[in-house]
N, CA, C and O atoms as a GROMACS GRO file, in nm:
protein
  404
    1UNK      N    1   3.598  -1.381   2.549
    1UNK     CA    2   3.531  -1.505   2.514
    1UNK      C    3   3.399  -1.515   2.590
    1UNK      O    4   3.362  -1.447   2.686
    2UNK      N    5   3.338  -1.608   2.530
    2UNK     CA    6   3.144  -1.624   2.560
    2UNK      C    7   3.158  -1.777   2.678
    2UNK      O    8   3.219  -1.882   2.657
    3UNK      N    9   3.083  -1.738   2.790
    3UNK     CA   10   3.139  -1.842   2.897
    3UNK      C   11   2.970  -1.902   2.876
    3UNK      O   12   2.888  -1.811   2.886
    4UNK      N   13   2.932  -1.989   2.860
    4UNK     CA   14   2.810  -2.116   2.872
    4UNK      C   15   2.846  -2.180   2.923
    4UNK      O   16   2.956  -2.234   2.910
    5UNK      N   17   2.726  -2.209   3.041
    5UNK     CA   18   2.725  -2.319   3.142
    5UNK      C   19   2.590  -2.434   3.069
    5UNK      O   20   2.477  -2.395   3.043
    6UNK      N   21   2.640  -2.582   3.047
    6UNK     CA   22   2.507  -2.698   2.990
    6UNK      C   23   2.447  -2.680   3.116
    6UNK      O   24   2.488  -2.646   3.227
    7UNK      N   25   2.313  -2.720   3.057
    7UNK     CA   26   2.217  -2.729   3.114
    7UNK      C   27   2.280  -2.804   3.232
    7UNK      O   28   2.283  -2.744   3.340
    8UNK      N   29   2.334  -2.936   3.224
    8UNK     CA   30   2.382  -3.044   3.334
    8UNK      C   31   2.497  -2.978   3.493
    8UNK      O   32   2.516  -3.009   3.610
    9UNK      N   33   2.552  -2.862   3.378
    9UNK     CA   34   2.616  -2.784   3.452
    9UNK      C   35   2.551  -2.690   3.575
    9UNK      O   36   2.603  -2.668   3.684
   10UNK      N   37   2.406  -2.633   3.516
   10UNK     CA   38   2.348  -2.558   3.602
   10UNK      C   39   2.262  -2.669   3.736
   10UNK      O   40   2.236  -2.650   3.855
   11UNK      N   41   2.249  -2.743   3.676
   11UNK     CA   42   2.170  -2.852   3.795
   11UNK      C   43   2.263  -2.910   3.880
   11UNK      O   44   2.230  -2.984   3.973
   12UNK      N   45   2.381  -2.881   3.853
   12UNK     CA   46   2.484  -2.982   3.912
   12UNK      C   47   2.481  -2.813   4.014
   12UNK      O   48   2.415  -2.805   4.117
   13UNK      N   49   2.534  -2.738   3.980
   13UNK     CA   50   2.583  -2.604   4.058
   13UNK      C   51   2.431  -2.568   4.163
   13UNK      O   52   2.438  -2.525   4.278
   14UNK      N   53   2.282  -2.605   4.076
   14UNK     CA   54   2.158  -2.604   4.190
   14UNK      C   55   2.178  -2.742   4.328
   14UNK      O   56   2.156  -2.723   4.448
   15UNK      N   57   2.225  -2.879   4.260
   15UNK     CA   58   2.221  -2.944   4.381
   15UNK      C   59   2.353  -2.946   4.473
   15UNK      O   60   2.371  -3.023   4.567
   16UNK      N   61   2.457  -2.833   4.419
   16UNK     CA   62   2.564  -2.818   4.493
   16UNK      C   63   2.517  -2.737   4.619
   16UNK      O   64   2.528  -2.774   4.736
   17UNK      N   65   2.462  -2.616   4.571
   17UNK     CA   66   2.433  -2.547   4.674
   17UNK      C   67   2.269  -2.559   4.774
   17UNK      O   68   2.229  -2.483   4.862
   18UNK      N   69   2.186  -2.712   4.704
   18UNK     CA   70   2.071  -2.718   4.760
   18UNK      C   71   2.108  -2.821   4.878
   18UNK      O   72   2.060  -2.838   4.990
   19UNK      N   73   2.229  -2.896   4.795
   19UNK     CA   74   2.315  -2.996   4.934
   19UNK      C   75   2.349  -2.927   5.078
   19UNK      O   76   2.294  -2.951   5.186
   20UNK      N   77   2.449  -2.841   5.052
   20UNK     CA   78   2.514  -2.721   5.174
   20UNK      C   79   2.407  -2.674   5.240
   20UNK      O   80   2.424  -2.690   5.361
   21UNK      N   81   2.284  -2.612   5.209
   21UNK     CA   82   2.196  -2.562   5.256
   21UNK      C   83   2.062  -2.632   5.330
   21UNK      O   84   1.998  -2.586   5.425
   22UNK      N   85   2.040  -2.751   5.261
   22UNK     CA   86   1.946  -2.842   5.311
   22UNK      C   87   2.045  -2.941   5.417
   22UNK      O   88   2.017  -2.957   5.536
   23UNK      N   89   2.118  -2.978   5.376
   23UNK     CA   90   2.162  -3.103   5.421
   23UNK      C   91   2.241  -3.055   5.584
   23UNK      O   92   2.198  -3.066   5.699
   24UNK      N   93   2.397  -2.992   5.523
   24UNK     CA   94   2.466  -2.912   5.670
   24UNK      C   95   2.384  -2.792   5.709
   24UNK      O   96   2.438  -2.706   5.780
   25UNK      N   97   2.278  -2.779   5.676
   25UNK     CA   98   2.212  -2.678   5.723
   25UNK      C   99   2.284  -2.533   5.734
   25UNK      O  100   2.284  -2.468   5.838
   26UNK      N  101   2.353  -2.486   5.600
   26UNK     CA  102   2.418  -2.359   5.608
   26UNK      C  103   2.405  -2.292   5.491
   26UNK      O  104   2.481  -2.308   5.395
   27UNK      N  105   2.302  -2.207   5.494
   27UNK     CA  106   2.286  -2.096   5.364
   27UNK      C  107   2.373  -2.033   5.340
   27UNK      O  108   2.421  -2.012   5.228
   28UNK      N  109   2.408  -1.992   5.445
   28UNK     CA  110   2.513  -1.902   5.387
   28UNK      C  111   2.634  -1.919   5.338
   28UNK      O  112   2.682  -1.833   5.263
   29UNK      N  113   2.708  -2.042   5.375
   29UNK     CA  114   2.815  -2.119   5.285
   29UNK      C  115   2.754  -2.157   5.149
   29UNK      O  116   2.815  -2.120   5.049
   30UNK      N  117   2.625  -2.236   5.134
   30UNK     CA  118   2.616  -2.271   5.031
   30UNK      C  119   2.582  -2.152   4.910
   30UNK      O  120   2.612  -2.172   4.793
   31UNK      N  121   2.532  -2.058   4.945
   31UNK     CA  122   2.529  -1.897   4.885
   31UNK      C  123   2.736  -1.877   4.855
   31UNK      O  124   2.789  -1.860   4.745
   32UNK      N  125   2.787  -1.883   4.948
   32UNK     CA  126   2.949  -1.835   4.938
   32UNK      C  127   3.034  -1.935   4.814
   32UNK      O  128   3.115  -1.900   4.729
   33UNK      N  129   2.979  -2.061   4.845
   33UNK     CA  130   3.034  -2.153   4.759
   33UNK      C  131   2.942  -2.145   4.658
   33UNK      O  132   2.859  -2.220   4.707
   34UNK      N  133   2.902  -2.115   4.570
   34UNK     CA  134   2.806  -2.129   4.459
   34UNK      C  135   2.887  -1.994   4.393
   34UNK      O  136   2.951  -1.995   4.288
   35UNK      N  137   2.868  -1.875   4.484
   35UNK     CA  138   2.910  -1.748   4.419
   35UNK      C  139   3.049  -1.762   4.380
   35UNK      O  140   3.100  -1.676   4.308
   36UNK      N  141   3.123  -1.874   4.426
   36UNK     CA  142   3.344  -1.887   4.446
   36UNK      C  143   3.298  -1.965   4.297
   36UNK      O  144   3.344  -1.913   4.195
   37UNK      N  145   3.252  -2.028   4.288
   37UNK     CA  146   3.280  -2.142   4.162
   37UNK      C  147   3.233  -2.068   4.034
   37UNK      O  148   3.287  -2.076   3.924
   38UNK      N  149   3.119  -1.992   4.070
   38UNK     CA  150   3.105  -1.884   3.925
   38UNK      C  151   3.199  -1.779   3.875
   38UNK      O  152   3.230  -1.762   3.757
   39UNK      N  153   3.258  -1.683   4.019
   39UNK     CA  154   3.360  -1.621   4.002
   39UNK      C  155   3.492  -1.693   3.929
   39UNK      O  156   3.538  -1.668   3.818
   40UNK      N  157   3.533  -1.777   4.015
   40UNK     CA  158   3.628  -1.879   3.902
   40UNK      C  159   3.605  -1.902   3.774
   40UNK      O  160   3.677  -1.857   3.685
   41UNK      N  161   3.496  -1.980   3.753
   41UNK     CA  162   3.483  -2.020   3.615
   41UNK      C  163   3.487  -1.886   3.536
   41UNK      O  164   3.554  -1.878   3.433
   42UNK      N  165   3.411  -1.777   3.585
   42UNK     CA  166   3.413  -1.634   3.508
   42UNK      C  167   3.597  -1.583   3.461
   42UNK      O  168   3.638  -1.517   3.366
   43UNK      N  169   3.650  -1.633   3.546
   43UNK     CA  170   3.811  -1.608   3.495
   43UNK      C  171   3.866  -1.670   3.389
   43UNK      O  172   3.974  -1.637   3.340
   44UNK      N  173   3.785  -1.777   3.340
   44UNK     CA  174   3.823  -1.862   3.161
   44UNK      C  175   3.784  -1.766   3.092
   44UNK      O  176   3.820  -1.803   2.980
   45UNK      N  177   3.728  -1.654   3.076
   45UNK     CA  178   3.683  -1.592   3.009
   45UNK      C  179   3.814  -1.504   2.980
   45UNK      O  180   3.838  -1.494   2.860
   46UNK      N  181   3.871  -1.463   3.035
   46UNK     CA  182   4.012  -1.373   3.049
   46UNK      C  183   4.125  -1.496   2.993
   46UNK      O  184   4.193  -1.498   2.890
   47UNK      N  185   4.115  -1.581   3.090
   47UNK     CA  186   4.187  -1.714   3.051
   47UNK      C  187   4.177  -1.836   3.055
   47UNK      O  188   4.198  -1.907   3.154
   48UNK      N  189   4.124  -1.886   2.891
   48UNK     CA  190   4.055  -1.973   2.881
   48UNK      C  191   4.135  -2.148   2.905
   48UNK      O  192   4.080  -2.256   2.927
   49UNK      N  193   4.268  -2.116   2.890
   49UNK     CA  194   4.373  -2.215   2.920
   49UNK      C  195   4.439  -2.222   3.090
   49UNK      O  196   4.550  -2.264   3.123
   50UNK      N  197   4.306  -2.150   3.201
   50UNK     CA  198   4.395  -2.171   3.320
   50UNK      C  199   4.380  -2.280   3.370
   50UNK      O  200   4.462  -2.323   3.451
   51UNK      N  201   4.261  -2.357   3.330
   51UNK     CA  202   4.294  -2.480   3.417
   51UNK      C  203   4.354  -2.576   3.340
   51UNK      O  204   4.419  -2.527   3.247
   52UNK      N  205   4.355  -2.728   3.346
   52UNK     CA  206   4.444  -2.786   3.335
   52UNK      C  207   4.408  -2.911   3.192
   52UNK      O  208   4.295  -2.872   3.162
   53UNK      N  209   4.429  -2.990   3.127
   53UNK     CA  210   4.409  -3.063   2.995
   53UNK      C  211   4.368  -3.152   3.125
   53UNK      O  212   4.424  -3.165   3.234
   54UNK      N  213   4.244  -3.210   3.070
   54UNK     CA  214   4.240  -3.341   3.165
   54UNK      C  215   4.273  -3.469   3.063
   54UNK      O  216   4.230  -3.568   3.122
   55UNK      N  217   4.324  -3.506   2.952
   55UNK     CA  218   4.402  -3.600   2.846
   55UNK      C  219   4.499  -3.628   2.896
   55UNK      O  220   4.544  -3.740   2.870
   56UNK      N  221   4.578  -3.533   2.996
   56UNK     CA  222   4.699  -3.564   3.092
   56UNK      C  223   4.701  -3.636   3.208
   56UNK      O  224   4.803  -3.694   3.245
   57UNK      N  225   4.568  -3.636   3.288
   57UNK     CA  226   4.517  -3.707   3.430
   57UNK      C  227   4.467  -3.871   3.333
   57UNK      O  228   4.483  -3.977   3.394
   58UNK      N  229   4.431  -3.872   3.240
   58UNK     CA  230   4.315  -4.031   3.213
   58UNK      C  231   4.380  -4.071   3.099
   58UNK      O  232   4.439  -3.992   3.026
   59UNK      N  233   4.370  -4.201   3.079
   59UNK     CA  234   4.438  -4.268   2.956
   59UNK      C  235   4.327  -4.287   2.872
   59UNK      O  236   4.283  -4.402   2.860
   60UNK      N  237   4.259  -4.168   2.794
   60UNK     CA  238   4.144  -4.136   2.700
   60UNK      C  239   4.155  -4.002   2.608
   60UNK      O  240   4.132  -3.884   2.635
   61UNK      N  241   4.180  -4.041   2.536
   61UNK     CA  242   4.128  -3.871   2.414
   61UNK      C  243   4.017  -3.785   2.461
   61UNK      O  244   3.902  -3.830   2.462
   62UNK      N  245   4.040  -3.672   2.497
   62UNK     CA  246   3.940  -3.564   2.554
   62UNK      C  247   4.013  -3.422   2.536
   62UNK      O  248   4.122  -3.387   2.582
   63UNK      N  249   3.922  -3.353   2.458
   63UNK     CA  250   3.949  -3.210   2.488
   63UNK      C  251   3.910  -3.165   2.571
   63UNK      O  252   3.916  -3.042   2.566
   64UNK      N  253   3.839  -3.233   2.717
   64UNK     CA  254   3.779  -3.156   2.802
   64UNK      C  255   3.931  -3.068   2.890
   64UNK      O  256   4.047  -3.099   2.861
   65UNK      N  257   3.900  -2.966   2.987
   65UNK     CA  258   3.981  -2.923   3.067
   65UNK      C  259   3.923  -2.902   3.182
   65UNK      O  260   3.801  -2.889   3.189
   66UNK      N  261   4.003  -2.897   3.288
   66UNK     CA  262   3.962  -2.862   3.441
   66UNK      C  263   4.050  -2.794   3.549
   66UNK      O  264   4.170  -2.804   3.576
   67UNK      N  265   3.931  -2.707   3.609
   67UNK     CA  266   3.934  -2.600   3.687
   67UNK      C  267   3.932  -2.631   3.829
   67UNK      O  268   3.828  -2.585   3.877
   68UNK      N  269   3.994  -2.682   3.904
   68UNK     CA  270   3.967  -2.671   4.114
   68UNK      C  271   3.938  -2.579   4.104
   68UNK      O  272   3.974  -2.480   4.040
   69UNK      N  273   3.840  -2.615   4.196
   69UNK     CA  274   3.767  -2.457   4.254
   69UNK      C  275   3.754  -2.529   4.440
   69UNK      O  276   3.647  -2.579   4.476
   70UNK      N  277   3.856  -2.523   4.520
   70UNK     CA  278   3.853  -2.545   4.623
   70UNK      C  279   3.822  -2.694   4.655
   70UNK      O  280   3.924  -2.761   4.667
   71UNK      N  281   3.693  -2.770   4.675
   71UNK     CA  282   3.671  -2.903   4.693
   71UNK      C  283   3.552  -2.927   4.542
   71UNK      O  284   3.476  -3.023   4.527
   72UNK      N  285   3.565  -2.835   4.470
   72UNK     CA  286   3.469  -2.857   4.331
   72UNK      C  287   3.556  -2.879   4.195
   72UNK      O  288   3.672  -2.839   4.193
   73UNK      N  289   3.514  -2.923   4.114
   73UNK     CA  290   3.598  -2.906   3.966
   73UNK      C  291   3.510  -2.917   3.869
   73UNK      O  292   3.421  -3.000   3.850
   74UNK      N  293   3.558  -2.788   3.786
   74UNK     CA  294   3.439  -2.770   3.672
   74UNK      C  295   3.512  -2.832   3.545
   74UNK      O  296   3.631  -2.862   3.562
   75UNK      N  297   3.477  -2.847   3.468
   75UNK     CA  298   3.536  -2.918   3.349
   75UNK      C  299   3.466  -2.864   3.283
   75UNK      O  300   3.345  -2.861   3.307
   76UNK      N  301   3.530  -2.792   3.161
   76UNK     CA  302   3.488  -2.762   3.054
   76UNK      C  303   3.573  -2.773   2.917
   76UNK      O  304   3.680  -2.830   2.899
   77UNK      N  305   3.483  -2.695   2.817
   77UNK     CA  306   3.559  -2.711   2.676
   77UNK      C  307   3.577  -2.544   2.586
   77UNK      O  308   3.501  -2.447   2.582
   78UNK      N  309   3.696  -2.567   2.532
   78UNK     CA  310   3.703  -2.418   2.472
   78UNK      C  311   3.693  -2.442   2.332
   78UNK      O  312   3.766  -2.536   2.302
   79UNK      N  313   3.624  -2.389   2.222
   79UNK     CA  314   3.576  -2.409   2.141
   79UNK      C  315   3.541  -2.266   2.059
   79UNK      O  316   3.433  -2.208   2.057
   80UNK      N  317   3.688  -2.221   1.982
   80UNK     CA  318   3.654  -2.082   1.904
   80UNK      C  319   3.676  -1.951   2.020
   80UNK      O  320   3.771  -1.894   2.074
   81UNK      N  321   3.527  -1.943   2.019
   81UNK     CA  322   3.517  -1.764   2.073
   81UNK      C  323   3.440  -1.840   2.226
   81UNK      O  324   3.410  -1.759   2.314
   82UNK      N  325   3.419  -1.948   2.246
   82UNK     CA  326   3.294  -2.018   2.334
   82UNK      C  327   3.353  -2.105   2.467
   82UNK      O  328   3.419  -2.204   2.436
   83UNK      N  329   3.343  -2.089   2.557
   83UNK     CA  330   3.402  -2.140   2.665
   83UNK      C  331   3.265  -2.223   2.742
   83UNK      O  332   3.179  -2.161   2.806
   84UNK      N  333   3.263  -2.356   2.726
   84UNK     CA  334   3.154  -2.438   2.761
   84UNK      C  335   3.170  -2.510   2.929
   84UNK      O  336   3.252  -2.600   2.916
   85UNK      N  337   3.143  -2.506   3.014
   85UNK     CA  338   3.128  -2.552   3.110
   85UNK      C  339   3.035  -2.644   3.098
   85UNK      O  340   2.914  -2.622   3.090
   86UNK      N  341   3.103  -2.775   3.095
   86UNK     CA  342   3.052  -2.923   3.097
   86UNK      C  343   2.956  -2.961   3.220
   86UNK      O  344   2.835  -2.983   3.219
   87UNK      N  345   3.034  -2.962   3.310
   87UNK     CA  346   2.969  -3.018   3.468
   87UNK      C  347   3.061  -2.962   3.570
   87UNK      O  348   3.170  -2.917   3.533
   88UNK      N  349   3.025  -2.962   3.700
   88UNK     CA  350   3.059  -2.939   3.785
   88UNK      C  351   3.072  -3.000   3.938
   88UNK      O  352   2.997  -2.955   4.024
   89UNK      N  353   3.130  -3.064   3.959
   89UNK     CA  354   3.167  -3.190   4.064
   89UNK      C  355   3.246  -3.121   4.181
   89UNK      O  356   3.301  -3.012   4.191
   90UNK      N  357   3.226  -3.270   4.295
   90UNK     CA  358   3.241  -3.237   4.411
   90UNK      C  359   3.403  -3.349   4.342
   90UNK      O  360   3.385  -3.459   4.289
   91UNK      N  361   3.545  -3.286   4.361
   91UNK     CA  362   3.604  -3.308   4.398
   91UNK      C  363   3.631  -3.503   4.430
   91UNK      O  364   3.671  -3.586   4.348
   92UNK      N  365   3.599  -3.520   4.547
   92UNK     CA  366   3.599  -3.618   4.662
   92UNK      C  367   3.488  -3.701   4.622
   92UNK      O  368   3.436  -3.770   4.709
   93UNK      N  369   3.434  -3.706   4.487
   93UNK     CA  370   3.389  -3.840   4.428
   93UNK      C  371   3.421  -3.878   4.307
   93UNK      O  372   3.489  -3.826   4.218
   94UNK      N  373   3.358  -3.984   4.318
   94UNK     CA  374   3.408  -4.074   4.180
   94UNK      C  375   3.367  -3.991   4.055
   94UNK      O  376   3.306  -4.058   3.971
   95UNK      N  377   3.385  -3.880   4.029
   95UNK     CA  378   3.381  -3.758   3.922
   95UNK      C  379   3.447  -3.830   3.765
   95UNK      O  380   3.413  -3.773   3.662
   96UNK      N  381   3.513  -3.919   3.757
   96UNK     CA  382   3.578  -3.944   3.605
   96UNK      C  383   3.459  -4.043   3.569
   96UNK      O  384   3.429  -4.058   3.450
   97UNK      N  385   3.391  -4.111   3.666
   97UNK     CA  386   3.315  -4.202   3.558
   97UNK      C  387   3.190  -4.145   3.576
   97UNK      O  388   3.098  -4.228   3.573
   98UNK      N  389   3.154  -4.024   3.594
   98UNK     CA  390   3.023  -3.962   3.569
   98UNK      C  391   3.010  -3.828   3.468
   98UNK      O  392   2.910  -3.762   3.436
   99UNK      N  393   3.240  -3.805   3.406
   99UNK     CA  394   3.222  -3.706   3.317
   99UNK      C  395   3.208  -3.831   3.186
   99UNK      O  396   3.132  -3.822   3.089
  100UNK      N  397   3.283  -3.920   3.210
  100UNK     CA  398   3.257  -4.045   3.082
  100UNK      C  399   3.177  -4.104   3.068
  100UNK      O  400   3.184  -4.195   2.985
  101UNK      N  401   3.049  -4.078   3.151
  101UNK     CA  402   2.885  -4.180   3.100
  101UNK      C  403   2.910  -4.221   3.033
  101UNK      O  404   2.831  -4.295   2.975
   0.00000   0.00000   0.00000
C-alpha cells in the first residue's frame, strides 16, 4: 500500500521536532523522535489495520484510525490501495477537538 502524509500532517511532524529542538534544546532527540514516528507509520504500509478504529474511543462516526507512537498519535485513513496520514499529535493534549475542527 501507498503511505501519504496531508500536508497538515507534515507541519504537525515539522513543529514536533522544531519544539524538541528549539524549545528542550535537544537535536538529537528531536531528530530520534521524528525518525520513530515515520518508521511506525511506515509499518501501515505492511499493516494497514495495526492501529486502532478511533469510532470505538468517541461517540462520532469516523473512519479515521490511530497509531501510539510513544507520547505521539498519528491518525489516519485507509482508503483502497492509499494509506493517508491525517495529523499527528502530541498524545498529552486536547488532540480530539483539533482532529474534529
Amino acid at each position: 500500500m501507498k503511505l501519504i502524509y496531508s500536508p497538515q500532517a507534515r507541519v504537525d511532524l515539522r513543529e514536533i521536532k522544531a519544539y524538541i529542538r528549539d524549545n528542550l534544546q535537544n537535536p538529537t532527540a528531536a531528530e530520534n523522535v521524528t525518525q520513530k514516528i515515520l518508521k511506525s507509520c511506515s509499518l501501515l504500509k505492511e499493516n494497514p489495520l495495526l492501529g486502532a478504529e478511533l469510532s470505538g474511543k468517541v461517540d462520532r462516526e469516523t473512519d479515521l484510525r490511530y497509531l501510539i507512537i510513544n507520547q505521539h498519535i498519528a491518525f489516519y485513513k485507509v482508503d483502497d490501495s492509499v494509506i493517508r496520514v491525517i495529523r499527528i499529535r502530541d498524545a498529552r493534549t486536547n488532540y480530539m477537538h483539533i482532529i474534529f475542527k
